[in-house]
C-alpha distance (Angstrom), angle and dihedral (degrees) to the residues before:
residue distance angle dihedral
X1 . . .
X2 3.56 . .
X3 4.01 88.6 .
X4 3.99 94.9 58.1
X5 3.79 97.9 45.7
X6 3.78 92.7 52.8
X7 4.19 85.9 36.0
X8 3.51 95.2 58.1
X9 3.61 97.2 37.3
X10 3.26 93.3 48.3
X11 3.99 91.7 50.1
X12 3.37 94.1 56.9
X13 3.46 105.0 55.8
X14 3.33 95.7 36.8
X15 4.13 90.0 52.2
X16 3.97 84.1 48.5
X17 3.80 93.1 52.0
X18 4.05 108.7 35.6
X19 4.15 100.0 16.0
X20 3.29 93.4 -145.2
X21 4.22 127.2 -144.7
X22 3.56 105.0 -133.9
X23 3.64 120.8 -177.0
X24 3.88 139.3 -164.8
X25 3.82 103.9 -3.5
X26 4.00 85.2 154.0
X27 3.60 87.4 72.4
X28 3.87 91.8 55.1
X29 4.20 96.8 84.1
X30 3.81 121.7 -117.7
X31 3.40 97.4 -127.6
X32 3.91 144.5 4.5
X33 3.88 130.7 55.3
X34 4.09 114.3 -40.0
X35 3.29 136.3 168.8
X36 3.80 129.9 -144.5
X37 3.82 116.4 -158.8
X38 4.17 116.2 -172.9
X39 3.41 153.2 178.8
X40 4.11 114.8 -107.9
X41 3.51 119.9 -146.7
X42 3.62 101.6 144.6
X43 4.10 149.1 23.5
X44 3.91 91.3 -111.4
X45 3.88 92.1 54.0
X46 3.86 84.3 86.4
X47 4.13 84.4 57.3
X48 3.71 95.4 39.8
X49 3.54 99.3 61.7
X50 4.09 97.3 40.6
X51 4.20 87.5 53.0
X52 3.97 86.8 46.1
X53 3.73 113.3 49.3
X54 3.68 103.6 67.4
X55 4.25 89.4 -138.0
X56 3.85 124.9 72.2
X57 3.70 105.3 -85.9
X58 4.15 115.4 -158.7
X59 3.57 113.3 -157.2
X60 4.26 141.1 149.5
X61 3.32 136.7 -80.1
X62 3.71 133.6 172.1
X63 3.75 113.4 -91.4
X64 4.03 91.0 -127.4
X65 4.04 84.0 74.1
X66 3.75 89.0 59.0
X67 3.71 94.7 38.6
X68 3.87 110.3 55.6
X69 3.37 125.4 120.6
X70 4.32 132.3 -122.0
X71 3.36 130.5 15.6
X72 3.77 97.8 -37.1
X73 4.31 87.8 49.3
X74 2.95 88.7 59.2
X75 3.29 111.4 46.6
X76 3.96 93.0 48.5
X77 3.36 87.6 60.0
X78 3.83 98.3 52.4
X79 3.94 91.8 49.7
X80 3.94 93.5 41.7
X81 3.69 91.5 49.6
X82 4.05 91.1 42.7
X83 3.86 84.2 54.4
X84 3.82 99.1 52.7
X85 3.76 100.4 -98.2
X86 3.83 116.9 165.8
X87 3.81 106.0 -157.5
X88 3.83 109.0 -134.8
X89 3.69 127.7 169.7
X90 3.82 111.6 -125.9
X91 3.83 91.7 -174.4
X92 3.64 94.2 62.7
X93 4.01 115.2 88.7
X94 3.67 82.7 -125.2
X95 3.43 99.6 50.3
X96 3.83 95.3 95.8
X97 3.88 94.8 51.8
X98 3.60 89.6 44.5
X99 3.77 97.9 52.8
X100 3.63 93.3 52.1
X101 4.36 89.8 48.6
X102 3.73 80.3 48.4
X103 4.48 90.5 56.3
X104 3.69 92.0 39.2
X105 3.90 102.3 55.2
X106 3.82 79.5 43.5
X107 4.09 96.2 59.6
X108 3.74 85.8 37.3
X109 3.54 83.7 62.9
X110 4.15 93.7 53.2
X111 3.44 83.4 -110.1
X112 4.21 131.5 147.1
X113 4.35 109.7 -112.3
X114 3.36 113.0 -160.0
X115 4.13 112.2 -159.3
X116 3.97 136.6 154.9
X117 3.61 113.8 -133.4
X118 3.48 93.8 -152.0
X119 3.60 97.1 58.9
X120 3.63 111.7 -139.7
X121 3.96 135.5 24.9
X122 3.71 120.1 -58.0
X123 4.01 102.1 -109.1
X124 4.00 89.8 -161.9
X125 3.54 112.6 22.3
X126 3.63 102.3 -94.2
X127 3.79 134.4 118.1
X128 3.96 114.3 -106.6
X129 3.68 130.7 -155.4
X130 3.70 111.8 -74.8
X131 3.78 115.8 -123.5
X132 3.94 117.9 -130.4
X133 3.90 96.4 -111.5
X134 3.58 88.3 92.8
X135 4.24 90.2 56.8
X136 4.02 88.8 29.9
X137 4.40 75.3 64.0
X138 3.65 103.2 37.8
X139 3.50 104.3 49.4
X140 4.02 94.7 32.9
X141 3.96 88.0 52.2
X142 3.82 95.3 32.3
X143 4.05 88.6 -137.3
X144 4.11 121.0 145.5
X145 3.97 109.6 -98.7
X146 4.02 98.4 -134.1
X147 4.29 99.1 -169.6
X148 3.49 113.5 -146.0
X149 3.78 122.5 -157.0
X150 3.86 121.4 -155.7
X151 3.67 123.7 -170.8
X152 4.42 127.6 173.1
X153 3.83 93.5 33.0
X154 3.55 91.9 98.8
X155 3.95 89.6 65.6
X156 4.35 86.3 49.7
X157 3.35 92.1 65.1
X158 3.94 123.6 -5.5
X159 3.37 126.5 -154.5
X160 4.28 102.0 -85.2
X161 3.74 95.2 21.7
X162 4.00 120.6 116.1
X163 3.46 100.8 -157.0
X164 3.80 130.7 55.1
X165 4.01 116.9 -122.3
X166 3.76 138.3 -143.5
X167 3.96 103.1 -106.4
X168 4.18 125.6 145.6
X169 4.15 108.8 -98.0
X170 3.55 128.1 -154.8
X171 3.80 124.8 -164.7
X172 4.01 119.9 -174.2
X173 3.77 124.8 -171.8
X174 3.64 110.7 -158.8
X175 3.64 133.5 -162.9
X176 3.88 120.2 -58.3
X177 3.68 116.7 -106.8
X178 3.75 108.7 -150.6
X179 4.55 104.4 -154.0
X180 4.08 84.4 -175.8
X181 3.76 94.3 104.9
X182 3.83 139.7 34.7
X183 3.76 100.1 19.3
X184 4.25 88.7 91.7
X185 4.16 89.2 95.6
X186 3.54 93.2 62.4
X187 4.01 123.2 73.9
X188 4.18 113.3 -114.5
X189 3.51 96.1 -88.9
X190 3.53 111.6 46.1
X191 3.96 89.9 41.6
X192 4.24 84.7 59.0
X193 3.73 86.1 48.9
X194 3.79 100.3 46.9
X195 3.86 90.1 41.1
X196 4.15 87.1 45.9
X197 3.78 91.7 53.4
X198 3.78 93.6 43.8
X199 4.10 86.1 62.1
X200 3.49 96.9 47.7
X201 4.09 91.2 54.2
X202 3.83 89.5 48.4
X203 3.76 87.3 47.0
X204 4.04 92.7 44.2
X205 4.00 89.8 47.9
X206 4.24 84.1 53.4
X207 3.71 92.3 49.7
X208 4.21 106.2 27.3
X209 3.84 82.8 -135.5
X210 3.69 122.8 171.2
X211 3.51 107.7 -112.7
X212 3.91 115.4 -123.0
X213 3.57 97.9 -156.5
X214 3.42 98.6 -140.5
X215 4.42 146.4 57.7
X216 3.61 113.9 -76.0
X217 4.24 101.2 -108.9
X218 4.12 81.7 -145.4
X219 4.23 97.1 63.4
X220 3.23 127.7 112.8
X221 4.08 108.1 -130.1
X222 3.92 90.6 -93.0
């Protein structure tokens, strides 16, 4: 309940303010387990997609957000947790492990798990080697991989800056990719890594991103 009043709030203000392009939400399905798998440029990505896709998306956030203290603590934690926000925390050794329990009882459930391959934010722009979580999920769980490509919400919020901005968004929902079959020839960890790289080109052909070639030094294990 608490989710679709602050959704739909949420929504409309943010439609008012930023008018955002959103495209393909019919390939996102109506029901069933699915995960989405995007780019990160900014802080408010993790708000974009929730106010977008039109089903409850789960998906992590550091624990500090959940954890502050005051006024300010606690509202973070009310509007992460009314969003979907998992705490997890990346600084612990098993914070990577945990995240990815955290996604699979979550598709188990039918539900929609939100994740970004490449970790962390983008510091420059470009689009950084995915990390095999993302696989590890989809062909554990079984669930479609929709990608999702975001582009403008690094000028909303940049990395550094306290207060968000007023800059166009545009949110693209590709094709699902369905891991379920034909990835039994190859042995556990290059099937994660083919699968992985897979994402990141349908992500990279949503957002014409340069590729950077390489991990971002800044991501958490997941």
């Amino acid at each position: 309940m608490l989710y679709d009043v602050v959704r739909s709030v949420s929504a409309r203000v943010g439609r008012g303010l930023y008018r955002p392009r959103i495209e393909g939400l019919a390939n996102i399905p109506a029901s069933g387990p699915v995960i989405l798998a995007a780019n990160h440029l900014s802080f408010c990505d993790s708000v974009v997609i929730p106010l977008a896709v039109p089903r409850r998306v789960h998906f992590l956030a550091k624990a500090e957000y959940f954890t502050g203290p005051g006024v300010k603590g606690r509202l973070s934690r009310s509007a992460f947790t009314a969003l979907g926000a998992v705490p997890v925390d990346r600084g612990s050794g098993g914070g990577a492990m945990e995240a990815l329990d955290i996604g699979l009882r979550r598709l188990k459930d039918g539900g929609v798990f939100s994740i970004y391959p490449e970790g962390t934010r983008s510091p420059d722009g470009r689009l950084y080697r995915g990390r095999t979580g993302v696989a590890h999920l989809a062909l554990t769980s079984q669930a479609p991989v929709v990608p999702v490509g975001i582009t403008g919400t690094e000028h909303i919020q940049p990395i550094g800056a306290r207060l968000p901005r007023i800059a166009p968004i545009t949110v693209r929902f590709g094709d699902p990719l369905d891991f379920s079959i034909g990835y039994g020839h190859l042995k556990t960890g290059r099937a994660r890594r083919v699968a992985t790289d897979e994402v990141m080109a349908a992500i990279g052909r949503l957002t014409g991103q340069e590729e950077a070639g390489v991990y971002n030094d800044r991501a958490a294990g997941y």
